[in-house]
N, C-alpha and C positions, 0 to 999 in steps of 0.2 A: 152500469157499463155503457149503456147506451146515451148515456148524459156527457161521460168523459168523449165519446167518439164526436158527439157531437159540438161538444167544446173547440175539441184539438181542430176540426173539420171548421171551425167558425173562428180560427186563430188563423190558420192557412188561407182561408175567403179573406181573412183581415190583413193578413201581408201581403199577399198579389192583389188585391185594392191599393194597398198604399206603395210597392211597390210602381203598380201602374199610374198612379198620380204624380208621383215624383216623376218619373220617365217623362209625362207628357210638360210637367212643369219646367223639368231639363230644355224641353225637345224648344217649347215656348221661348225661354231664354235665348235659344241660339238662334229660334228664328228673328226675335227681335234684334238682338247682335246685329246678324246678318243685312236687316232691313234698315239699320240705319247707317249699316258701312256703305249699301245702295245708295241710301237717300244722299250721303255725302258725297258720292261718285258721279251724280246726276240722275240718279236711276238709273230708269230702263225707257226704251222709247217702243207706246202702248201699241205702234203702227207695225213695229215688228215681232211684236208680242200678239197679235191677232192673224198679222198669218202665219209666225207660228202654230195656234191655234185650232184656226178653220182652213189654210190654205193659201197660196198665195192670190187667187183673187186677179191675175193678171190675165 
């Protein structure tokens, strides 16, 4: 009995692992998408992305 629990328990660990793989493999694709519709648009300019960041520094 304690063999099947631990089976079904190691079938469940085995799809929310893959489950969570896929997700992030998703998540990767769109962030690439995304970074190369940037790269085509000119980016981003890094001076207003840093005081973004820490502040404006003025």
């Amino acid at each position: 009995m304690i063999g099947v629990v631990q089976l079904i328990r190691g079938l469940v660990m085995a799809a929310l692992l893959m489950g969570a793989a896929g997700t992030l493999v998703e998540a990767t694709g769109i962030v690439g998408r995304e970074a190369a519709k940037a790269h085509q648009r000119g980016g981003i300019k890094f001076k207003w992305l840093n005081q973004q960041l820490v502040g404006g520094g003025k």
